[in-house]
SEMAR-715804 format. One record per residue (C-alpha): residue number from 1; residue in one letter; x, y, z. Coordinates in steps of 0.001 Angstrom, whole numbers, plus 500000, padded with zeros to 6 digits. Layout:
N
NUM|a|X|Y|Z .
...
This chain:
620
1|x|609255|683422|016636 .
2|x|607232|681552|019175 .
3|x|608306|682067|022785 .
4|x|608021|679027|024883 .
5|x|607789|679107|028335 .
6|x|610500|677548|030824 .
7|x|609181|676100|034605 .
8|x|611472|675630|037510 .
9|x|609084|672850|039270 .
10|x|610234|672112|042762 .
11|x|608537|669941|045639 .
12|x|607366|670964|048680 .
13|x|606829|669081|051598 .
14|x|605343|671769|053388 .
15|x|604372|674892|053182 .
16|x|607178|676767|055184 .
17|x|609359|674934|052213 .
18|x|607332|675828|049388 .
19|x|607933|679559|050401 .
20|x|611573|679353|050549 .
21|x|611560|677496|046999 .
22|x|609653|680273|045512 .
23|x|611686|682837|047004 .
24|x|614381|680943|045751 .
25|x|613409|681201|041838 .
26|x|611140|677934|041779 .
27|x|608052|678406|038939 .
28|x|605823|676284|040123 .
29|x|605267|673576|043185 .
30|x|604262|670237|043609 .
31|x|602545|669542|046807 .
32|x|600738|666827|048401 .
33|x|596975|667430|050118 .
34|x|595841|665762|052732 .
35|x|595726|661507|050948 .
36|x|596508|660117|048162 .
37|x|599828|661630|047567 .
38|x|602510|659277|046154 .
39|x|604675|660143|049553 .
40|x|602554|659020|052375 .
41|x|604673|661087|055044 .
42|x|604465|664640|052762 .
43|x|600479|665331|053344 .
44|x|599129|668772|054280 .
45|x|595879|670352|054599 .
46|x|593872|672450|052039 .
47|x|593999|675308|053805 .
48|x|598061|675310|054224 .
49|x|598028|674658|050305 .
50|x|595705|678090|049827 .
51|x|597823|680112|051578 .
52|x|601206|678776|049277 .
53|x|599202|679418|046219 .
54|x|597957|682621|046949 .
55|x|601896|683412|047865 .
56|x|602903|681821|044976 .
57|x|600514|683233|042739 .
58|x|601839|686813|043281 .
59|x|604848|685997|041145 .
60|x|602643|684639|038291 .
61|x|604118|680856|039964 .
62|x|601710|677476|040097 .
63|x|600739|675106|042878 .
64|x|599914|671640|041456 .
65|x|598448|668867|043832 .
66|x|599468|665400|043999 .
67|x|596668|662878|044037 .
68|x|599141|660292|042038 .
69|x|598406|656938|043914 .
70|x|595802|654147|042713 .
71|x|592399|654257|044215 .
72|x|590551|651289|045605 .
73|x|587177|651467|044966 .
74|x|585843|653751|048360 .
75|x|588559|656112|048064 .
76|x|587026|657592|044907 .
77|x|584509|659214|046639 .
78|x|587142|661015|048407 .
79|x|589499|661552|046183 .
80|x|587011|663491|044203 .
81|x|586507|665850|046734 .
82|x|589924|666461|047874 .
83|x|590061|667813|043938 .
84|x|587187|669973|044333 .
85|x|588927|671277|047117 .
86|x|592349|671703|045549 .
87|x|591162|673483|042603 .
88|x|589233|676372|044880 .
89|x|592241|676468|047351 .
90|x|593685|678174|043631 .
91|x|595660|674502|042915 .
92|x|596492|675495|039084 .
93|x|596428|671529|037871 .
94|x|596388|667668|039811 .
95|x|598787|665209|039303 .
96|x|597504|661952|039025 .
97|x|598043|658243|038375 .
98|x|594542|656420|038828 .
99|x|592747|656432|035392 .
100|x|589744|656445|036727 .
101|x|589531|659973|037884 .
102|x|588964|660420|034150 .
103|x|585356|659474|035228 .
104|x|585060|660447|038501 .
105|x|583891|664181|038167 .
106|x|586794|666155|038423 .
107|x|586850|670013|038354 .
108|x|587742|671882|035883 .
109|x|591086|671780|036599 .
110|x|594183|670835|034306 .
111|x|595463|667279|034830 .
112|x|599536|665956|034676 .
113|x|599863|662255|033955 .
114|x|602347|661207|036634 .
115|x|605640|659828|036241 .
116|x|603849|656631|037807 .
117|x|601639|655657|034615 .
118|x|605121|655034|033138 .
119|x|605449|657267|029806 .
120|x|608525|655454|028429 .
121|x|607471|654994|025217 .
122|x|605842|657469|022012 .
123|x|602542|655271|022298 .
124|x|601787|655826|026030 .
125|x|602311|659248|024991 .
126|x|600010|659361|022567 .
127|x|597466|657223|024431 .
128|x|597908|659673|027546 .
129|x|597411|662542|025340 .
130|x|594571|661186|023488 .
131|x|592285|661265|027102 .
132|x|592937|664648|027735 .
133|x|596159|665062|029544 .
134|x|597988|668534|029413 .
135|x|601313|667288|030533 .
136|x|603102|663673|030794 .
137|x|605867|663609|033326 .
138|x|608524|661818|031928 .
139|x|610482|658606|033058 .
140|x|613353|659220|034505 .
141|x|615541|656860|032762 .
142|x|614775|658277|029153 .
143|x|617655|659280|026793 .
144|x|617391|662315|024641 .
145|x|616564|660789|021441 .
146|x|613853|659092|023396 .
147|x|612499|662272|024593 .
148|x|612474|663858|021026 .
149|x|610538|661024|019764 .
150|x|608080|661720|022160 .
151|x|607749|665287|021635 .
152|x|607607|664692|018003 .
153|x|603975|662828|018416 .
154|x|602592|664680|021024 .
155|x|601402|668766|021431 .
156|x|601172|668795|024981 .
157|x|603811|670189|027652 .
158|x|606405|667580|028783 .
159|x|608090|667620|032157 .
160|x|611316|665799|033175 .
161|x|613220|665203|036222 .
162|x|616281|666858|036834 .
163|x|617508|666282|040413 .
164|x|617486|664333|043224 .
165|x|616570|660759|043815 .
166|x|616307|657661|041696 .
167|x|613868|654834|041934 .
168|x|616291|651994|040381 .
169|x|612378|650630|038815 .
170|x|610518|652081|036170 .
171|x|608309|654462|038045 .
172|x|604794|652906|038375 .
173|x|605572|649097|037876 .
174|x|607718|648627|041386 .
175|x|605731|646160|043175 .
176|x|609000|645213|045627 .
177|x|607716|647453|048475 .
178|x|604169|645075|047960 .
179|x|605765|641921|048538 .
180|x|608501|642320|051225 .
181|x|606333|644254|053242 .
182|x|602759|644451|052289 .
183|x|603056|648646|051584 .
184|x|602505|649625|048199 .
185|x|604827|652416|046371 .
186|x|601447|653033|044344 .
187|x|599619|653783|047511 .
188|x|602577|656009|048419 .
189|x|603713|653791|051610 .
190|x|607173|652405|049518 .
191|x|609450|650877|052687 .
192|x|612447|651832|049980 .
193|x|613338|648470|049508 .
194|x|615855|649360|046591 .
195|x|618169|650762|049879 .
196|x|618313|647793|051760 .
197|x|621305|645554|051550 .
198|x|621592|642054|049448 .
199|x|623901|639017|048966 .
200|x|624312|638106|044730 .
201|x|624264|634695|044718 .
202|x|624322|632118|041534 .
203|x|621629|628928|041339 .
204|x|623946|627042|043203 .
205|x|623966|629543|046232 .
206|x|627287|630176|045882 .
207|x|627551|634157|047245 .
208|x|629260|636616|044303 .
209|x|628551|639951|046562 .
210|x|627036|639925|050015 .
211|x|625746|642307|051863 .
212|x|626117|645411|049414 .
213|x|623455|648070|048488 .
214|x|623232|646526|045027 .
215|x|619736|648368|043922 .
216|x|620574|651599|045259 .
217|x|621233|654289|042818 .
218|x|623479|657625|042530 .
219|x|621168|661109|042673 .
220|x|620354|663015|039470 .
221|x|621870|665814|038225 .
222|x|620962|667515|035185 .
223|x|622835|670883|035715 .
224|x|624859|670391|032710 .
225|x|622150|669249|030737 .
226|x|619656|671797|030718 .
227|x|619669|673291|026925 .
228|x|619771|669803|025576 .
229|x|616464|668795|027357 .
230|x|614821|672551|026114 .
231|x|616181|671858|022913 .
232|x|614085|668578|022999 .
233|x|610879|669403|024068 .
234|x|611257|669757|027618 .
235|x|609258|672715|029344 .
236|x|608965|671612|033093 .
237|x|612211|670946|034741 .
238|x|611555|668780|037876 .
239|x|613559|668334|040911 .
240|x|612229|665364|043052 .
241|x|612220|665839|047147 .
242|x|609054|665818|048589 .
243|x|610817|664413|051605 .
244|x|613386|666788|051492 .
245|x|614407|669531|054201 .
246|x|614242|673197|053637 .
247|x|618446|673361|053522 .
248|x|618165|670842|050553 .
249|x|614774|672680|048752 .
250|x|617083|676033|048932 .
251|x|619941|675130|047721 .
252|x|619176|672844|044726 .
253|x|616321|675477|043612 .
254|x|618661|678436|043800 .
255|x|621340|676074|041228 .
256|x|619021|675376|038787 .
257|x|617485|678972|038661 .
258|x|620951|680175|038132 .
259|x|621421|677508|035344 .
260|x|618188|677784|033524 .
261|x|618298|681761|033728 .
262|x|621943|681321|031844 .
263|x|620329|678959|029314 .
264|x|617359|681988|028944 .
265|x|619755|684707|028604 .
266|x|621977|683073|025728 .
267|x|618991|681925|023965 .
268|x|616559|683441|021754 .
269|x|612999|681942|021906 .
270|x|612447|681206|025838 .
271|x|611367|682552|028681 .
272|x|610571|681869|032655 .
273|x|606853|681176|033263 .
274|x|606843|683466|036034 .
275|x|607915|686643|037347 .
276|x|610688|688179|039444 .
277|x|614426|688059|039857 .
278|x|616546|687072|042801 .
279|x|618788|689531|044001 .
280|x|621106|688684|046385 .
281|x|621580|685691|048926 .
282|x|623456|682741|049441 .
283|x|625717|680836|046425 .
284|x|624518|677500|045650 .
285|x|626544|674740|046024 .
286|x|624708|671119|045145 .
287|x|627693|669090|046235 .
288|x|626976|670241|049716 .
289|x|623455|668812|050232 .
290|x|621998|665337|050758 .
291|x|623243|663140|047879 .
292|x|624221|659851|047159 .
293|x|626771|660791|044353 .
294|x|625303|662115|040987 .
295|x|624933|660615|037899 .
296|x|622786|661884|034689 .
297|x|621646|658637|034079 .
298|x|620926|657266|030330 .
299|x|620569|660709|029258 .
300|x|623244|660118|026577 .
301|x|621793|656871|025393 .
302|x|624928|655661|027105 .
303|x|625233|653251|030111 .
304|x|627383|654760|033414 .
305|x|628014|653412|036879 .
306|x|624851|654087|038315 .
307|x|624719|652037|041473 .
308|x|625553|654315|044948 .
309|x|628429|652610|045907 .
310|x|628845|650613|049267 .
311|x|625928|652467|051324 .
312|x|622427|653873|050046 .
313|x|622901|657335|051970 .
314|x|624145|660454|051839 .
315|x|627922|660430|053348 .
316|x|628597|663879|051347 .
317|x|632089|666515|051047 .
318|x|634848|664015|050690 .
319|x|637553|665427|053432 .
320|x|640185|663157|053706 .
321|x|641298|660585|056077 .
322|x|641711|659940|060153 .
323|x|645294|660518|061548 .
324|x|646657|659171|064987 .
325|x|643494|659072|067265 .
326|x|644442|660700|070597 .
327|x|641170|659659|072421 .
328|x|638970|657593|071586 .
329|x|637035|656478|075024 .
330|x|634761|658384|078236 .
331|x|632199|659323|075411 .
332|x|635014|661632|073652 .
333|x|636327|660950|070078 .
334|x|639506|663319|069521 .
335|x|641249|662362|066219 .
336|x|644080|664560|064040 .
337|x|643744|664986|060165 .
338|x|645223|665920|057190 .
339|x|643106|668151|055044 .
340|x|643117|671343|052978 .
341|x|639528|671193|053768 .
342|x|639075|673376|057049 .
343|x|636410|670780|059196 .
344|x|634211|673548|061712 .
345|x|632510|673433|065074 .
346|x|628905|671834|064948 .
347|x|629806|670072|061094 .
348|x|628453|666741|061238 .
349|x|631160|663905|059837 .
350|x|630962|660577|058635 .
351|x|633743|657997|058355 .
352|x|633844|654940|056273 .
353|x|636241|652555|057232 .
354|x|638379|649683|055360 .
355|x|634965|647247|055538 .
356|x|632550|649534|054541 .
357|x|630971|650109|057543 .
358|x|629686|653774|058307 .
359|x|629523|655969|061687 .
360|x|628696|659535|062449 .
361|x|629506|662466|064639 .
362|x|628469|666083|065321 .
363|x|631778|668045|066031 .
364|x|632171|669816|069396 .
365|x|635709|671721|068686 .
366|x|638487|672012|066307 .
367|x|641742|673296|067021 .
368|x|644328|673599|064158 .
369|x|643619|669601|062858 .
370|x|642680|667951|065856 .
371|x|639021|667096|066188 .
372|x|636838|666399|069111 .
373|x|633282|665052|069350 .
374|x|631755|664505|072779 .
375|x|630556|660937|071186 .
376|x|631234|657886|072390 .
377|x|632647|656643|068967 .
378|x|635567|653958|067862 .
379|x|637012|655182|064838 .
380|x|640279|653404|063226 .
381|x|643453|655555|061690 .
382|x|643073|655830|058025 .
383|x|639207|655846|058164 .
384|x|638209|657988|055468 .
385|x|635955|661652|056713 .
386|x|633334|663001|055114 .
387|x|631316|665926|055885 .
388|x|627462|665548|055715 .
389|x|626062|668753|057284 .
390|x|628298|672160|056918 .
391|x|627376|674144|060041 .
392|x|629298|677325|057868 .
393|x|626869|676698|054541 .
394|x|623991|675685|056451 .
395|x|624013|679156|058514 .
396|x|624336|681097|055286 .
397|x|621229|679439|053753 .
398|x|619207|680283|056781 .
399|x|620274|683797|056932 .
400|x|621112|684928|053274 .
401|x|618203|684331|051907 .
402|x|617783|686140|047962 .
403|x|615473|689017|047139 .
404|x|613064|687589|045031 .
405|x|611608|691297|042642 .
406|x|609506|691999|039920 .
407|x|611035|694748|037453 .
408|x|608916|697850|037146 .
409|x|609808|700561|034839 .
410|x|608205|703854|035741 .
411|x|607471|706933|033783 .
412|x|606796|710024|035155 .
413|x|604363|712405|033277 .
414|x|603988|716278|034617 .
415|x|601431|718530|032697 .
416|x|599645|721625|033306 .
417|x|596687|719667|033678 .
418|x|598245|717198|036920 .
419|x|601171|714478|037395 .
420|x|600801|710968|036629 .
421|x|603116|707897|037228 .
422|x|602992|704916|034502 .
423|x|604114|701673|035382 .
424|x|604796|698838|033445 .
425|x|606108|695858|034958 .
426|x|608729|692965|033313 .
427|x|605499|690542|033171 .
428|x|603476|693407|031235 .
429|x|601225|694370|034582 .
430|x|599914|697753|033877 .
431|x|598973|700522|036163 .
432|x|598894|704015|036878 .
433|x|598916|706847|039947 .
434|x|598066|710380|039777 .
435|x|599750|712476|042263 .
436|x|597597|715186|043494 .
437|x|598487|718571|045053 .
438|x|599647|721887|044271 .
439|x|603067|721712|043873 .
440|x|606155|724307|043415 .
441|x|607903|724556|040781 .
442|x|611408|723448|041585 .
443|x|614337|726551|041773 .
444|x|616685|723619|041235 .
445|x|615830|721586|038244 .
446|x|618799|718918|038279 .
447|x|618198|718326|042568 .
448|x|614178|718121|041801 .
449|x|614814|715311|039079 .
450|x|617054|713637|041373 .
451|x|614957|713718|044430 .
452|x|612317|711933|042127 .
453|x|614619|709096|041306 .
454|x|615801|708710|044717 .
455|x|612030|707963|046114 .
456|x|610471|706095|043183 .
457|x|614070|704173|042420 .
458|x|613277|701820|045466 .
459|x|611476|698173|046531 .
460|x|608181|698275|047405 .
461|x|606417|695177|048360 .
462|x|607502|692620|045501 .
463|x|608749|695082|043013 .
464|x|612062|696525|042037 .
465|x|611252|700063|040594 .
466|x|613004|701922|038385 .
467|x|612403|705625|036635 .
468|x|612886|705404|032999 .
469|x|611796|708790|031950 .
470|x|610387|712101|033707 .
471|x|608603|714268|030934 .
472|x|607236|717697|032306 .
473|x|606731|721259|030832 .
474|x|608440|722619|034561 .
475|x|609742|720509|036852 .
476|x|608319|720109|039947 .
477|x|609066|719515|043305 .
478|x|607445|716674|045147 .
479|x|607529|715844|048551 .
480|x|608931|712931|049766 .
481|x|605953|711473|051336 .
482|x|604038|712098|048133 .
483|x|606655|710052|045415 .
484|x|606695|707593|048331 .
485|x|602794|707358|048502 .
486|x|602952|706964|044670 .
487|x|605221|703910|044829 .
488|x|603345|701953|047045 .
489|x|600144|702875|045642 .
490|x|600777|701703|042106 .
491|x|602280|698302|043976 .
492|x|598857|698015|045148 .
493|x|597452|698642|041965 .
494|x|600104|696154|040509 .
495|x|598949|693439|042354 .
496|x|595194|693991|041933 .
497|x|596055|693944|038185 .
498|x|598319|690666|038588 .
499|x|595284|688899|040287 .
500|x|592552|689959|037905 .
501|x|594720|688580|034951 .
502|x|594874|685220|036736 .
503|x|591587|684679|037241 .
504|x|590670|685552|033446 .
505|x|592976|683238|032597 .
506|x|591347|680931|034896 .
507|x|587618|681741|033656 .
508|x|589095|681057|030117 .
509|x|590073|677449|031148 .
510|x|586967|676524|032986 .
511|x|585027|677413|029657 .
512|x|587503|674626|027930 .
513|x|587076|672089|030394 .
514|x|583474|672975|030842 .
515|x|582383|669318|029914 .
516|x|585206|668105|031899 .
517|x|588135|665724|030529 .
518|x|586387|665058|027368 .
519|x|587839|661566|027260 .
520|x|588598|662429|023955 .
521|x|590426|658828|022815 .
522|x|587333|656791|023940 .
523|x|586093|657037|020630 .
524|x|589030|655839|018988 .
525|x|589050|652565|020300 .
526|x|592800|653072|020909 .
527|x|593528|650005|023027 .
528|x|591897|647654|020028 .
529|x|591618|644177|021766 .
530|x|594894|644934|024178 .
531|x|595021|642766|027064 .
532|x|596222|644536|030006 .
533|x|597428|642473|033365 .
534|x|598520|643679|036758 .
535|x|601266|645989|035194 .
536|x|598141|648571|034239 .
537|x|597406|649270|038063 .
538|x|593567|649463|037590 .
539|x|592592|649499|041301 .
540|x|588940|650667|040888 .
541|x|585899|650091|038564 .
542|x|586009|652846|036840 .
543|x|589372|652650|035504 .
544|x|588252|649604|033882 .
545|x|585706|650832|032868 .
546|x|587749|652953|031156 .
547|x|590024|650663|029175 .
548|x|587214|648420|028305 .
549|x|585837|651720|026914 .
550|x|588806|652570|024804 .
551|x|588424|649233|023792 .
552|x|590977|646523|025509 .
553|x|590201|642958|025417 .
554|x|591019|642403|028903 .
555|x|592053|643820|032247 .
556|x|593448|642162|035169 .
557|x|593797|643365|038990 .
558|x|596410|645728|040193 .
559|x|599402|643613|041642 .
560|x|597789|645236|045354 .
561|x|594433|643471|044814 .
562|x|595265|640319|043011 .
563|x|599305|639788|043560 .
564|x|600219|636824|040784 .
565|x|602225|633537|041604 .
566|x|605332|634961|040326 .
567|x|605202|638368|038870 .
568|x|607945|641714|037856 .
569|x|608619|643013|040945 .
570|x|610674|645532|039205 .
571|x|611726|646175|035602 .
572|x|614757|648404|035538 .
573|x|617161|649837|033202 .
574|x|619863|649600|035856 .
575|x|621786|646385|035510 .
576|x|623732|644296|037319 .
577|x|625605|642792|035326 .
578|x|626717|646071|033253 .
579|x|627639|647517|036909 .
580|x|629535|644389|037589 .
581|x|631593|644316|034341 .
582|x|629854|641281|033092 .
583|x|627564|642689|029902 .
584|x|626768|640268|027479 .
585|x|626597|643638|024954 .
586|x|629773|644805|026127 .
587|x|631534|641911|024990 .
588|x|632912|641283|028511 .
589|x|630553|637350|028699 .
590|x|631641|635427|031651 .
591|x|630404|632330|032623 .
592|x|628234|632075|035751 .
593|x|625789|629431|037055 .
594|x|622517|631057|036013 .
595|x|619852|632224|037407 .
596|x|621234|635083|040105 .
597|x|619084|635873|042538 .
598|x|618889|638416|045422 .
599|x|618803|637514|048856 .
600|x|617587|639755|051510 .
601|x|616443|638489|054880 .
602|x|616272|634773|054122 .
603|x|613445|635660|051082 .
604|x|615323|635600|047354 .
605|x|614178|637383|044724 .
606|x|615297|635969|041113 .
607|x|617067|638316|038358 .
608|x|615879|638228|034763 .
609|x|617850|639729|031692 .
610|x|615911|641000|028737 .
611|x|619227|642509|026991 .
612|x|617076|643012|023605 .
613|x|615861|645795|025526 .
614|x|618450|646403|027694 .
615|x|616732|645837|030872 .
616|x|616740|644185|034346 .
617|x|614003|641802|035764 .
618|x|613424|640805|039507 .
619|x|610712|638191|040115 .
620|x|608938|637513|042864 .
């Protein structure tokens, strides 16, 4: 039976944060460099990347860079060397968008077609695969037959989202950002338009829902979905949060490595892609970090309730509702509640009240159920609380952090001829450590054995070791200092062994990607007289170069260089219409003065609905 390999991918924003995801369980970590990242605000330098990916590498764990925006024409010069640089920081592949860093002059260095060139669909697969790719990152908005229609057509590794937040656009074709502000979420500068607050209004301007969040979406959550994506072809499982704070990055990592591992362990044929267990630390709890509710989206092929409700923010633990205020003036809120739910010094709160409206407070004291808040803050009785930061949780992820430990079985071997220690680790790292000296034989047998278990049975470094077997003609006794010596020698000689591996495994890709990419479709003609407009993002010569190569009939401008008359802003599998009871399909057809359109700031933005496919249109 083959034995695929699971990943655990989580983001890092930093690398303090990448750390704490890898000592949480994480696989592998995305990470922007200095530019060219798809979140402008998450860059870090080459150097800080090194040092997470020689860290990471010592649990057999991968650092891939981000360089998934478009390139204008005199960023490609740059953007070529930022590569160079990634891949001998140790960077293990690049995410990208831009096509044409397929002629640029990349290292050799793996590359991940980003979620941005919009693989929705078996033929961009295919096409994506057919240049060289060695992993498409999904859409989010995919169901599970989609996904196994995909895998069926392609050989390459497939990642998927699992967690965290939603673009309410196809990833790739949201040109919003563009034309409300003039910042591009291609170029990685998206002013999260989809968050900001809109009137619904009908062609007569007649208003049907003002001033709601209507784009925002709930947060994903896969958790109860893992086998199902493994089972369809899924081997990286990606939680989004590049933004994201180091509370958020531990928690959510330490979840899903507790789900996946159960998936493992029940299931013959899989495996982690790296080493080491957590032992130890802090229990997960997702409903206690940033989210905006959860949803698993069109997983199921099914339409939900998508949309984030009145706000686009995180309000999160639903507590219950104010009481009789006692103060509520000289910069002091004190208010009594109702609550099984004990609320703690220094929690942060959030109440929502009859209209909507939202208002925060750190907590000063709590006595029995009367809260204070040295915060000059009206609230009104029956406003309902929510807690958004948990001083009690938050304290236990900062200070009970897991173990993270690679298995070592040991083997103790004592001849006439001299004592050796064999270790093997779970990740099949070999090594070996002769103990010299002239040693007594021991006048009690069952202590002597013991005394060995006692000083090898311990953590050194990154390893968990463990005595299996203790083979000897007459048992000695050994020092303490000497089984202790032996121990961390042979972690020493561990990692030695760990690194050499890597980097034949690293001399055996460079010898595949020796003539680079390979471009391998270009002589396929696969994009026979295709026209291609804005949609297609080509920002640079050389990626049209490249589809006039692969034969297209046409390409236009990227939306950023050449924005149409009236264009898709967005093109979303989020409706309104389904959210607002209203679906055509559903059989629940009311009349209304078409078209809606969006207003937002005096500009209005006009909705389109292509229900053959299910979709939703805003025009600009």
């Amino acid at each position: 039976m083959q034995i695929r390999e699971l990943e655990l991918l989580a983001p890092a924003k930093n690398r303090d944060i990448g750390t704490a995801a890898i000592n949480c369980g994480a696989d592998a970590l995305y990470i922007a460099g200095p530019s060219f990242g798809a979140r402008e605000a998450a860059g870090n330098p080459i150097s800080e990347i090194e040092t997470l990916a020689t860290y990471a590498h010592r649990f057999g764990a991968k650092v891939y860079m981000t360089l998934n925006t478009i390139l204008f024409q005199n960023e490609l010069e740059e953007a070529v060397r930022l590569s160079r640089q990634a891949y001998e920081a140790g960077c293990d592949a690049l995410i990208i968008q831009d096509m044409g860093l397929l002629k640029a002059g990349l290292p050799p260095i793996p590359l991940f077609a980003s979620t941005q060139t919009n693989i929705r669909t078996a033929k961009q697969a295919m096409f994506l695969e057919s240049l060289g790719f060695k992993r498409l990152i999904l859409a989010r908005e995919l169901s599970l037959t989609q996904i196994e229609e995909i895998r069926a057509c392609t050989s390459i590794e497939l990642e998927s989202f699992i967690h965290g937040a939603l673009c309410v656009s196809y990833s790739g074709q949201c040109y919003l950002s563009t034309k409300v502000a003039g910042r591009s979420a291609n170029r990685g500068v998206c002013v999260q338009a989809c968050r900001s607050l809109y009137n619904l209004v009908d062609n007569s301007g007649n208003v049907l829902v003002r001033d709601k969040a209507l784009l925002s979406l709930k947060d994903l959550n896969m958790g109860d979905h893992i086998e199902e994506l493994a089972k369809a072809g899924i081997s990286s499982f990606k939680i989004e949060g590049r933004l994201k704070n180091i509370s958020y990055i531990k928690n959510v990592v330490k979840y899903y490595r507790t789900v996946i591992d159960r998936f493992i362990s029940s299931e013959d044929g899989y495996k982690r892609s790296s080493g080491g267990k957590l032992y130890g630390g802090f229990t997960p709890r997702t409903e206690m970090t940033f989210n905006r509710g959860y949803t698993d989206l069109f997983i199921s092929g099914k339409r939900g309730n998508w949309q984030s409700g009145e706000i686009a923010r995180s309000v999160g633990e639903y507590i219950g509702r104010v009481g009789k205020i006692i103060e509520a003036k000289n910069g002091n809120l004190t208010f009594m509640y109702n609550s099984d739910i004990k609320i703690q010094n220094g929690d942060g709160l959030c109440f929502i009240n009859s209209k909507g409206k939202v208002a925060g407070v750190r907590v000063s004291s709590v006595n029995d159920n009367i809260v204070s808040a040295n915060e000059p803050l009206a609230v009104s009785g029956g406003s309902q609380i929510y807690r958004n930061f948990n001083h009690v949780f938050e304290k236990e992820l900062e200070q009970n952090m897991p173990k993270r430990l690679i298995g070592v079985d040991m083997k103790l071997i004592s001849k006439e001829e001299g004592t050796v220690v064999i270790a093997q680790s779970e990740d099949d790292c070999h090594s070996e450590y002769i103990i010299e000296g002239n040693f007594e034989v021991a006048k009690n047998e069952e202590l002597a054995r013991q005394n060995i278990i006692n000083q090898l049975n311990k953590t050194s470094d990154i390893y968990k070791f463990a005595v299996t077997d203790i083979e000897s003609d007459k048992t000695l006794f050994f020092p303490v200092s000497s089984l202790n010596e032996a121990r961390r020698a042979l972690a020493e000689k561990l990692n030695t062994e760990r690194e050499k591996r890597r980097m034949e495994l690293k001399s055996e890709r460079e010898k595949v990607f020796e003539n680079g990419m390979g471009l391998k479709g270009t002589e396929n003609k696969m994009l026979d007289k295709e026209r291609f407009d804005y949609r297609a993002n080509i920002s640079n010569i050389l990626a049209r170069e490249l589809y006039m190569d692969l034969g297209a009939e046409s390409v236009s401008d990227a939306f950023e260089l050449s924005p149409p008359s009236e264009a898709e802003l967005m093109r979303c599998k989020y409706c309104i219409k389904f959210e607002m009871g209203i679906c055509p399909k559903e059989g629940t057809v009311k009349h209304m003065n078409e078209p809606l359109f969006l207003e937002n700031n005096g500009k209005r933005y006009r909705l389109g609905f292509d229900c053959k496919n299910c979709e939703m249109v805003i025009f600009g």
